[in-house]
VOGU-3710 file (C-alpha; in Angstrom, 3 decimals, decimal comma):
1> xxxxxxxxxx> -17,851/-31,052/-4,921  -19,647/-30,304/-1,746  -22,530/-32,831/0,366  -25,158/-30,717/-1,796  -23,951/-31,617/-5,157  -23,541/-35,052/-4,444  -27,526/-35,186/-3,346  -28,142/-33,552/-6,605  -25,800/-36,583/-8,950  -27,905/-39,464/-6,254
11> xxxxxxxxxx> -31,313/-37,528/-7,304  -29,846/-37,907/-11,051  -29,837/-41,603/-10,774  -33,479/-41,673/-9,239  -35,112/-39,620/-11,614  -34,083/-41,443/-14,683  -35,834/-44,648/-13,565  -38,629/-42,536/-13,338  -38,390/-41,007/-16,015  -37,249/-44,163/-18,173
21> xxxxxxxxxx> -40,393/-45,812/-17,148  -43,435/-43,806/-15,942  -43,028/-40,716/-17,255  -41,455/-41,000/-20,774  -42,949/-37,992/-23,377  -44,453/-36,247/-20,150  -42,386/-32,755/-21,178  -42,948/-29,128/-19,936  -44,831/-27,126/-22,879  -42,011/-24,522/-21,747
31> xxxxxxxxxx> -38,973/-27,545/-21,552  -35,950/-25,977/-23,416  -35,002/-29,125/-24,834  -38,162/-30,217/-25,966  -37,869/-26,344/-27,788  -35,092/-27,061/-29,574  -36,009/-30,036/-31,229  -38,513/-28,607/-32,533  -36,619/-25,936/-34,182  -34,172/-28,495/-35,078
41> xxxxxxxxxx> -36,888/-31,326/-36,993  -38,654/-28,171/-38,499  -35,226/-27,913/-39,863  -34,793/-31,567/-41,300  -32,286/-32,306/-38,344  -33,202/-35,427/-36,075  -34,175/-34,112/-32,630  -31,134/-35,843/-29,888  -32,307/-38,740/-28,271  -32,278/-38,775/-24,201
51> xxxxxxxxxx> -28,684/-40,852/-24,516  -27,509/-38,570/-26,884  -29,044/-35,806/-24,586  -26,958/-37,084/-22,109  -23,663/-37,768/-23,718  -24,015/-33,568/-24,794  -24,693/-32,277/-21,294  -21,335/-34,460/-20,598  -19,665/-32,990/-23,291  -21,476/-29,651/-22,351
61> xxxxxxxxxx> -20,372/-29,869/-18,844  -16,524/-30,528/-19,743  -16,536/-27,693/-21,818  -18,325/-24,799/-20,171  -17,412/-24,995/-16,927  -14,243/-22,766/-17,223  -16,978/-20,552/-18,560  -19,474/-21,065/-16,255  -16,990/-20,072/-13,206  -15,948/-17,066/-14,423
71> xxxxxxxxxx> -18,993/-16,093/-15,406  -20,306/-16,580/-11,867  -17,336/-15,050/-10,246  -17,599/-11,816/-12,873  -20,967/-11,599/-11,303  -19,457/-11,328/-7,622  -16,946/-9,287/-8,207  -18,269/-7,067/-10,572  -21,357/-7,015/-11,203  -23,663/-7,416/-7,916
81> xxxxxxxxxx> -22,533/-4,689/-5,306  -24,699/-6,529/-3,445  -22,313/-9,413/-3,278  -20,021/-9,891/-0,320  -17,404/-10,786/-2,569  -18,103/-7,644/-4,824  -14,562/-6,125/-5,470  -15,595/-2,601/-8,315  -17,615/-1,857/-11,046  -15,836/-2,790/-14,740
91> xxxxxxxxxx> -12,544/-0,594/-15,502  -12,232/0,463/-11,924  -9,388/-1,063/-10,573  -9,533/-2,863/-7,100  -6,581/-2,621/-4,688  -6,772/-5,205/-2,320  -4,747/-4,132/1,166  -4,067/-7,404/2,609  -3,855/-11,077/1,167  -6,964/-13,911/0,914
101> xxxxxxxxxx> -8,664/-15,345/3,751  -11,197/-17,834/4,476  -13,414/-14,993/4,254  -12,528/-15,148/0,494  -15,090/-17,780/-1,336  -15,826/-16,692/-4,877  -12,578/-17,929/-6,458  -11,285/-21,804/-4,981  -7,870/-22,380/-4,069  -7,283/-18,695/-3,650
111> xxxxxxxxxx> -3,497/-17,622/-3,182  -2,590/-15,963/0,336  1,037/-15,203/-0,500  0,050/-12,032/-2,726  -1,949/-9,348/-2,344  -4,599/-8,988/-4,977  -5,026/-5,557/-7,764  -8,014/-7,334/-9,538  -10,143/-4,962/-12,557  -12,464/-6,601/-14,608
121> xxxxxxxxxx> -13,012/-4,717/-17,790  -15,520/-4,102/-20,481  -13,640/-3,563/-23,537  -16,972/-3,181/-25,863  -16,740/0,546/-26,482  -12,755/0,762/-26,169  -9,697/-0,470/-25,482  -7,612/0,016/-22,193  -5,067/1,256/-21,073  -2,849/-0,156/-18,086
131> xxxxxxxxxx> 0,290/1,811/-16,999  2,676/0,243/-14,467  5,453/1,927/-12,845  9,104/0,867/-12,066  9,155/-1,926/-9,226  12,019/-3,019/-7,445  14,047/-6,030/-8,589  13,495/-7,571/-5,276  9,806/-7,504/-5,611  7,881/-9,701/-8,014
141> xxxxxxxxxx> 4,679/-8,835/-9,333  2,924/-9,907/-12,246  -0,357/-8,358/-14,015  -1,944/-11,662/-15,253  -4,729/-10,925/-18,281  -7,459/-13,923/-18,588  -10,320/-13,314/-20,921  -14,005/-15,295/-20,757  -12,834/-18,797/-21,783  -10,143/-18,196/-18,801
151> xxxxxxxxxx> -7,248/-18,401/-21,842  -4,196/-16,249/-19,997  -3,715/-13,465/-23,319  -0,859/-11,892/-21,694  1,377/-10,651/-19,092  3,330/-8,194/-17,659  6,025/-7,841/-15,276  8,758/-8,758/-13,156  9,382/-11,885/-15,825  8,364/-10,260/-18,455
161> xxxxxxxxxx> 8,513/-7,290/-19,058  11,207/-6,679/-16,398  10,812/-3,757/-13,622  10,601/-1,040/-15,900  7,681/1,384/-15,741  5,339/1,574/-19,190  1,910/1,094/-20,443  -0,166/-1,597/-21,921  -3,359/-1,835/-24,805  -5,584/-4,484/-23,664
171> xxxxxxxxxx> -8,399/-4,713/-26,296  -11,589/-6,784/-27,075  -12,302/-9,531/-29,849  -13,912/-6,279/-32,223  -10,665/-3,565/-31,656  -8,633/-3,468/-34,756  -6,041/-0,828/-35,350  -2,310/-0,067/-35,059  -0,366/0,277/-31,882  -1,144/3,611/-30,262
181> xxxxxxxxxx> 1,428/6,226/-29,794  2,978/5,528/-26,230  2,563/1,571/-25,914  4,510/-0,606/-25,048  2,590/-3,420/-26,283  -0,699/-4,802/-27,271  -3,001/-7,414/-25,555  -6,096/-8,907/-27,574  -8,669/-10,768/-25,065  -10,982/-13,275/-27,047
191> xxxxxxxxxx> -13,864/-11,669/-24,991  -15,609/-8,333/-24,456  -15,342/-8,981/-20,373  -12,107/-9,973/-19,183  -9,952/-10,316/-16,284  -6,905/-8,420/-14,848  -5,120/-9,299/-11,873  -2,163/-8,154/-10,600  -0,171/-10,338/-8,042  2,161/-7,323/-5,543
201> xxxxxxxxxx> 4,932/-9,821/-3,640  4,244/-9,553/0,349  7,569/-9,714/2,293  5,905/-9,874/5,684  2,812/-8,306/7,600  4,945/-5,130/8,256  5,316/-4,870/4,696  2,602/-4,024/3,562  2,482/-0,146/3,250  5,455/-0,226/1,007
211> xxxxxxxxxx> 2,857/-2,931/-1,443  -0,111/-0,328/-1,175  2,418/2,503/-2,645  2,897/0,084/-5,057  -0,500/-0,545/-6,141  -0,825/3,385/-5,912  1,184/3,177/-8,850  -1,300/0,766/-10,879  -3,363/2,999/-13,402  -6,113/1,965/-15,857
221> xxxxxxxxxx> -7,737/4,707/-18,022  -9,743/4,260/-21,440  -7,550/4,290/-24,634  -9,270/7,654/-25,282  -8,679/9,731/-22,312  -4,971/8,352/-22,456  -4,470/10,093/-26,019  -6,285/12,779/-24,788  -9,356/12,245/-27,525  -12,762/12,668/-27,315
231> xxxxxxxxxx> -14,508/9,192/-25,699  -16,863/7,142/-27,930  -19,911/6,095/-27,256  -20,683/4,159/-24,209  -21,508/0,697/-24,951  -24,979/-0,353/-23,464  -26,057/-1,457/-20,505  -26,693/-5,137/-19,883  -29,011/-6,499/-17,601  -26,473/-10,044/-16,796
241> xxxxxxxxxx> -27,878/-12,884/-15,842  -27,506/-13,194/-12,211  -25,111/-15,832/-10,826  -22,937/-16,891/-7,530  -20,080/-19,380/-7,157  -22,919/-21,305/-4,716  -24,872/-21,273/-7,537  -23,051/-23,083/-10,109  -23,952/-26,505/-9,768  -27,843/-26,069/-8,944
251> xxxxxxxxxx> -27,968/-23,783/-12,638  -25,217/-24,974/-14,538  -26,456/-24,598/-17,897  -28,622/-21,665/-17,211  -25,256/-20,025/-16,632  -23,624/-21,104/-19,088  -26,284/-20,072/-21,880  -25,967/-16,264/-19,958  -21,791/-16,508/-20,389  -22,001/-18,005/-24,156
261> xxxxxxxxxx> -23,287/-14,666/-24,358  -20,189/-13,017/-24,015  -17,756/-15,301/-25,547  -17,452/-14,805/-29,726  -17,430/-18,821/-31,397  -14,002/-19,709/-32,558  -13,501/-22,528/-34,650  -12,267/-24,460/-31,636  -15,862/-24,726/-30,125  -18,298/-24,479/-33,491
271> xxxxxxxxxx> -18,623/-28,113/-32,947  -19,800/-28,350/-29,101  -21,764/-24,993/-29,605  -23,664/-26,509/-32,029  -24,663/-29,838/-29,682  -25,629/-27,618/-26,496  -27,989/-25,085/-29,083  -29,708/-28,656/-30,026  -30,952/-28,874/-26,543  -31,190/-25,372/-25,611
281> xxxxxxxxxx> -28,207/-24,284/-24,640  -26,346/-20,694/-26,088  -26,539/-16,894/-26,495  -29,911/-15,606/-26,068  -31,137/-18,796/-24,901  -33,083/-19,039/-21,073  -32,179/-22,604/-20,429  -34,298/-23,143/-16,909  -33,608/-26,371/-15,784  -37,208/-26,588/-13,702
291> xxxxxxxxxx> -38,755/-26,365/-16,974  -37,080/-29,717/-18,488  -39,414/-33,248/-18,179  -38,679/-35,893/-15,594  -36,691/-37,725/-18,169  -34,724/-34,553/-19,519  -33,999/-33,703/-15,976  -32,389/-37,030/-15,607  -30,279/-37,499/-18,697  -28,588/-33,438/-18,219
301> xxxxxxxxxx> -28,271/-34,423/-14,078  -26,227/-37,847/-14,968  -24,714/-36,094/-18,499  -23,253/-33,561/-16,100  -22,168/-36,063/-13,093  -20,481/-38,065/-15,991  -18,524/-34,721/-16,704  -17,948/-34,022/-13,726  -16,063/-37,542/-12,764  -13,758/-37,030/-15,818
311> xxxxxxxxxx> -12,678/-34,019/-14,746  -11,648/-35,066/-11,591  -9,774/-38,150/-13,162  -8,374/-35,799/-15,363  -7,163/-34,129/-11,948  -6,067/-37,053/-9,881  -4,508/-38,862/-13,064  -3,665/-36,375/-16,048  -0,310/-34,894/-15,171  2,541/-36,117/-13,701
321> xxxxxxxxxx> 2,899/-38,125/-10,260  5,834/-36,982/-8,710  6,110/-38,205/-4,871  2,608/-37,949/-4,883  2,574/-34,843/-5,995  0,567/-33,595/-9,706  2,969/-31,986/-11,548  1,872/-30,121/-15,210  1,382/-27,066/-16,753  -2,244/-26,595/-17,490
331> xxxxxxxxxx> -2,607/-23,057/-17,714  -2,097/-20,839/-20,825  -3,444/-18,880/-24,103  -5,836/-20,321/-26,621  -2,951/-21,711/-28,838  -2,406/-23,563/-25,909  -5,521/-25,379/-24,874  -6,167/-26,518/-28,891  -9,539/-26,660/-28,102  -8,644/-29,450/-25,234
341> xxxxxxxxxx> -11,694/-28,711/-22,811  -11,166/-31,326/-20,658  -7,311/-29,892/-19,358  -8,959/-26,649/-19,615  -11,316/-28,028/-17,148  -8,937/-29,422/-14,745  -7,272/-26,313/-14,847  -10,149/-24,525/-13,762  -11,304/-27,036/-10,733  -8,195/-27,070/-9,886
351> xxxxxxxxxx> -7,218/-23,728/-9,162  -9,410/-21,164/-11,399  -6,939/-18,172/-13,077  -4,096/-20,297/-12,675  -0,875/-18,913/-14,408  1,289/-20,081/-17,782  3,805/-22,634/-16,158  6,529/-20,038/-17,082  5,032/-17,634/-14,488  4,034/-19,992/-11,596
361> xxxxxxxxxx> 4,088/-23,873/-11,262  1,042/-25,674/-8,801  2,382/-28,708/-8,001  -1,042/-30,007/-5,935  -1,872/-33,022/-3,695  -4,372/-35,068/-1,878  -2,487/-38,020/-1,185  0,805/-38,825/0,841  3,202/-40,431/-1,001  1,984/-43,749/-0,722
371> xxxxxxxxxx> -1,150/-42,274/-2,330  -3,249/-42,743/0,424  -5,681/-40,041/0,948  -4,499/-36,446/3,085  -7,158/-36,902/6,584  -5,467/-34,602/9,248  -8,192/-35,757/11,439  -6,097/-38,781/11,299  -2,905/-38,589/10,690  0,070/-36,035/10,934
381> xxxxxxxxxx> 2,181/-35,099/8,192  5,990/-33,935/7,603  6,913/-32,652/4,062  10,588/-32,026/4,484  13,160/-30,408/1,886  16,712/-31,620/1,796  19,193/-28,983/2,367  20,034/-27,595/-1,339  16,779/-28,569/-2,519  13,974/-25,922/-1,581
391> xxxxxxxxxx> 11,813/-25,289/-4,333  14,036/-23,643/-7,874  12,556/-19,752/-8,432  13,290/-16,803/-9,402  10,577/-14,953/-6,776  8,911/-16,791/-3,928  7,811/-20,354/-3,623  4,962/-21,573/-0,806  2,783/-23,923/0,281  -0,867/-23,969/1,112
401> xxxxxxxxxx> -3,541/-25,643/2,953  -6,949/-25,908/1,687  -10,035/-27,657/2,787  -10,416/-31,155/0,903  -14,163/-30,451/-0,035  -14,434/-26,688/-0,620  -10,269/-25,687/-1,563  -11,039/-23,386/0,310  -8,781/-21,674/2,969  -9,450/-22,693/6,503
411> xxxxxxxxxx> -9,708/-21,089/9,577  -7,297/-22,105/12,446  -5,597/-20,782/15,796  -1,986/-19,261/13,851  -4,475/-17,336/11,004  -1,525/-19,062/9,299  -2,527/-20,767/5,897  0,755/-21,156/4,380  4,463/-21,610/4,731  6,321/-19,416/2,198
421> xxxxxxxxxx> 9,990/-19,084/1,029  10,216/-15,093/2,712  9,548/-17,255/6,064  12,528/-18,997/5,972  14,784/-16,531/8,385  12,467/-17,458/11,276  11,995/-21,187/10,627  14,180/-23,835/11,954  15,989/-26,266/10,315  17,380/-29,604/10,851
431> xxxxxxxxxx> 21,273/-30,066/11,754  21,721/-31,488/8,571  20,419/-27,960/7,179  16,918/-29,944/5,758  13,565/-28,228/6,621  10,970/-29,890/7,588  6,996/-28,630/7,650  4,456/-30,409/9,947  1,243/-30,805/8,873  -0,915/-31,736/11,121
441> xxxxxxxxxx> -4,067/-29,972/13,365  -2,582/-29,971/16,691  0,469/-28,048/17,860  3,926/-30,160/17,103  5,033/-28,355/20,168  6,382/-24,473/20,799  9,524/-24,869/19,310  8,389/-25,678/15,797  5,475/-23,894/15,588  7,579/-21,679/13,124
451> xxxxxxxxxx> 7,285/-24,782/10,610  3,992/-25,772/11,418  1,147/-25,538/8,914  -2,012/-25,914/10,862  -4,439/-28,480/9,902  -7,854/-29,152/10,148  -10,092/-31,835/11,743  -11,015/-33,108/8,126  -9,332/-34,128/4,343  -6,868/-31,474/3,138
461> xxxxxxxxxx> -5,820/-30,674/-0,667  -2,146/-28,860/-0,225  -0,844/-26,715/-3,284  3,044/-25,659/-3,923  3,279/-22,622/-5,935  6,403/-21,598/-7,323  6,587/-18,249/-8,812  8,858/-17,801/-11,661  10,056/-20,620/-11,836  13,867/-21,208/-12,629
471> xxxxxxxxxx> 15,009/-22,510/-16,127  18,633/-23,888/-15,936  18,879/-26,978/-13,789  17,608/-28,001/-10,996  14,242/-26,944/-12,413  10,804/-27,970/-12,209  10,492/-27,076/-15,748  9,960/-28,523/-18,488  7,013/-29,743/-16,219  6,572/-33,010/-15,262
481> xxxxxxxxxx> 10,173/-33,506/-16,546  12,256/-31,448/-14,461  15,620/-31,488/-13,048  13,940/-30,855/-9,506  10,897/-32,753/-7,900  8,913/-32,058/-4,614  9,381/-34,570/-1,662  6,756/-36,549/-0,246  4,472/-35,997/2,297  5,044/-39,087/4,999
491> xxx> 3,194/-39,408/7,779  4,765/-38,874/11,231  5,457/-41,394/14,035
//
C-alpha cells in the first residue's frame, strides 16, 4: 500500500464522523448507491443500510481486486499505446528482448530471471491459435494462460507438454466445438480478454540472442487463418474504461464495474455480484465514487480498508511459516480457488499472475527469522544454504529483492536484482561447500560481491521462486509440507 493510500483509509475514518453526524441523508441526486436502492425498494428489496454498505464494499473489495488489477494492467499493456507500459494491441504477440527492471511498474513483484513473450487476446470473434516450436531440454520455458478472474486455464511447456514443437486452441467462455484438425490440445479461458505469457529461461546476459530465436519461434494466428478458412466477423470495438495500476486504489470500484464487464457470472460469484449491483456496482454500471454522499463515501472508504487489512493478514498469516518464510500454493484454475476470494486475493497482492505450485513455488518474506521486520537501512542480512540443500527444481531457482512498499524492483549500483541458480559457477562458497547471500545495501566487500544482493536504504519484501519444482524428496512440494524448507534470513554481526 503506498503513503497515498494510507491518507485515503485516515480520510475514511474522518469522513464517517461527518457523515454519521452532520450530514446523514445529504446524497448526490447522481450517488450510485443512492441509485440502486431505488431500483432495489421499487423492487420490494430493502435498500442496504450504511453498515451493511460497508460490510459489501469489504466483501466487494476482497473479491474484485484480482479483477480490478488485471483489468488495470490489460489497460497498460494493451489497450492505451499511450501507456509507458503499453506492450501490443490484442492477438499481437509481444517479445520482450531483455528481462524486468525497475522501469517495469504495471505488474508488482515482477520476475527478472525470464524474459517476457506476453499477448493479450480477444477471443470474442474466434479462437486462437498458439504454435510453439521444439526447445531444448536444457531450457525451460513455460506459456502460462490466465483469463479475467486471473484463474491459470492452462499451460504449456517444458513441464508439460515437454520440448516438443505443436500448437494450441485457446478459446473464450462462448467457443463451442470439437478439437480442430492439427491441435494438440484445447484451452477454455472463463473470459473474452485473457492473458498469455510465456516465460524463455535466461542463462546469462550473453545469452540472450539464442532466447530471441526462440521467441522467433512463438506464433499466434486466428483459428481461421490457421485452417486456412475464411475469417468471421470482427467483433466490435469497445471503448474500455480507462485505467492504470496508479489508479487502482483512488477508483477501485469504478474499475471494477468496467472489468465485471468482461467477466461472464459463474455460480461461484452470483452471490457477491448480486451485493455490489445493490450499491451500484457491475456491468454497465458507472460507479463514480465523487458522486457518492459524505456518509456513502465513508462506509465504501473503511468497507474497502477493512478488505484491504484481511488481505494482508491473509498474506502475513495464511500459509505456512517456514524459517520465516510463507510457504503455499495459491495460484491455480477455477476448480481451484472454489470461489475462495480472499486466497485469490493474496495471490494477487502478492505477486499478480503467479503460477500453479506445480510450475513455480514463491516462497516470500518480510521478516527474518525471528519475525522481526526486513529494514536494510538497518540491518544486514545473510540467507545461507547448506551444502546439499539449494533449492529442489527441475529448471532454475532465484531470489529477489523488492521494495517493501511498492514490490517493486529497485534500483542499485550492480543493476543486480537477484541471485539465481545459473549464477552459481561464479559465486563463492563456504569451505564447508554452504553458500551464503548477503543482503544488505552496502558492499560486503570485493570478494563477495558475487553473492551479494544489493539492498536498499528502506524495508525489503524478498521472494524465492523455484521453477518446476521437484517431486520426489527433498521437495518443497506438497507445499507447506515438504521434504525441503528455505533457511532463515539472520542478521549479520
Amino acid at each position: 500500500m503506498n503513503r497515498k493510500s494510507n491518507r485515503g483509509w485516515t480520510m475514511a475514518a474522518a469522513l464517517v464522523v461527518v457523515g454519521s453526524t452532520l450530514f446523514t441523508g445529504c446524497a448526490s441526486k447522481n450517488d450510485p448507491i443512492a441509485q440502486a436502492d431505488k431500483a432495489d425498494v421499487a423492487k420490494g428489496v430493502p435498500a442496504p443500510s450504511l453498515e451493511q454498505t460497508k460490510a459489501i464494499a469489504e466483501e466487494g473489495f476482497i473479491y474484485g481486486l484480482p479483477l480490478v488489477m488485471n483489468y488495470a494492467v490489460m489497460n497498460e499493456f494493451a489497450v492505451d499505446p499511450k501507456s509507458s507500459q503499453f506492450k501490443a494491441p490484442f492477438n499481437q504477440l509481444h517479445n520482450e528482448h531483455r528481462v524486468a527492471t525497475p522501469a517495469d511498474t504495471a505488474v508488482i513483484t515482477p520476475n527478472s530471471d525470464t524474459p517476457y513473450s506476453i499477448l493479450w487476446t480477444d477471443l470474442r470473434a474466434e479462437p486462437l491459435v498458439i504454435t510453439v516450436p521444439a526447445v531444448s531440454k536444457k531450457r525451460y520455458y513455460s506459456v502460462q494462460l490466465i483469463d479475467g478472474n486471473t484463474y491459470n486455464y492452462g499451460y504449456i511447456g517444458s513441464r508439460a507438454t515437454a520440448s516438443a514443437p505443436g500448437s494450441y486452441l485457446i478459446a473464450g467462455p462462448d467457443w463451442k466445438g470439437a478439437t480442430p484438425p492439427g491441435i494438440d490440445k484445447v484451452f477454455n479461458s472463463t473470459t473474452p480478454f485473457s492473458l498469455t505469457l510465456i516465460r524463455t529461461q535466461l542463462f546469462n546476459p550473453a545469452d540472450m540472442p539464442n532466447v530471441e530465436k526462440v521467441q522467433a519461434g512463438y506464433k499466434v494466428q486466428p483459428l481461421s487463418a490457421f485452417l486456412h478458412q475464411p475469417a468471421p466477423v470482427a467483433a466490435p470495438k469497445i471503448d474500455f474504461v480507462p485505467a492504470t495500476t496508479a489508479g487502482i486504489k483512488d477508483n477501485f470500484f469504478e474499475y471494477l464495474s468496467a472489468a465485471l464487464e468482461y467477466v461472464p457470472p459463474s455460480a461461484d460469484d452470483k452471490a457477491i455480484r448480486s451485493k455490489l449491483a445493490s450499491i451500484g456496482v457491475g456491468p454497465g454500471r458507472r460507479f463514480e465514487f465523487k458522486d457518492l454522499s459524505l456518509e456513502h463515501k465513508a462506509v465504501v472508504l473503511l468497507g474497502m480498508k477493512a478488505g484491504d487489512e484481511k488481505v494482508d493478514k491473509f498474506l502475513s498469516s495464511g500459509m505456512k511459516n517456514i524459517n520465516g518464510w510463507n510457504v503455499g500454493a495459491f495460484f491455480g484454475d477455477q476448480a481451484f480457488y472454489k470461489g475462495d476470494w480472499l486466497m485469490r486475493a493474496g495471490a494477487a497482492k502478492g505477486g499478480l499472475y503467479g503460477n500453479d505450485a506445480v510450475e513455480a513455488m514463491y516462497p516470500y518474506t518480510r521478516t527474518d527469522g525471528k519475525g522481526q521486520t526486513l529494514d536494510t537501512s538497518k540491518r544486514n542480512y545473510t540467507l545461507t544454504f547448506p551444502a546439499g540443500k539449494l533449492p529442489p527444481v527441475n529448471a532454475f531457482w532465484s531470489v529477489t529483492l523488492y521494495d517493501g512498499k511498492s514490490q517493486l524492483l529497485i534500483n542499485n549500483p550492480l543493476n543486480r536484482y537477484l541471485i539465481n541458480s545459473p549464477m552459481l559457477s561464479a559465486m563463492k562458497k563456504n569451505a564447508d561447500g554452504s553458500l551464503t547471500l548477503y543482503i544488505q545495501k552496502d558492499s560486503p566487500g570485493k570478494a563477495k560481491e558475487s553473492n551479494w544482493l544489493p539492498a536498499p536504504d528502506d524495508t525489503v519484501y524478498l521472494v524465492m521462486r523455484l521453477y518446476w519444482p521437484k517431486t520426489a524428496p527433498p521437495s518443497i512440494l506438497p507445499a507447506g509440507e515438504g521434504s525441503w524448507q528455505p533457511p532463515a534470513l539472520v542478521v549479520s554481526k
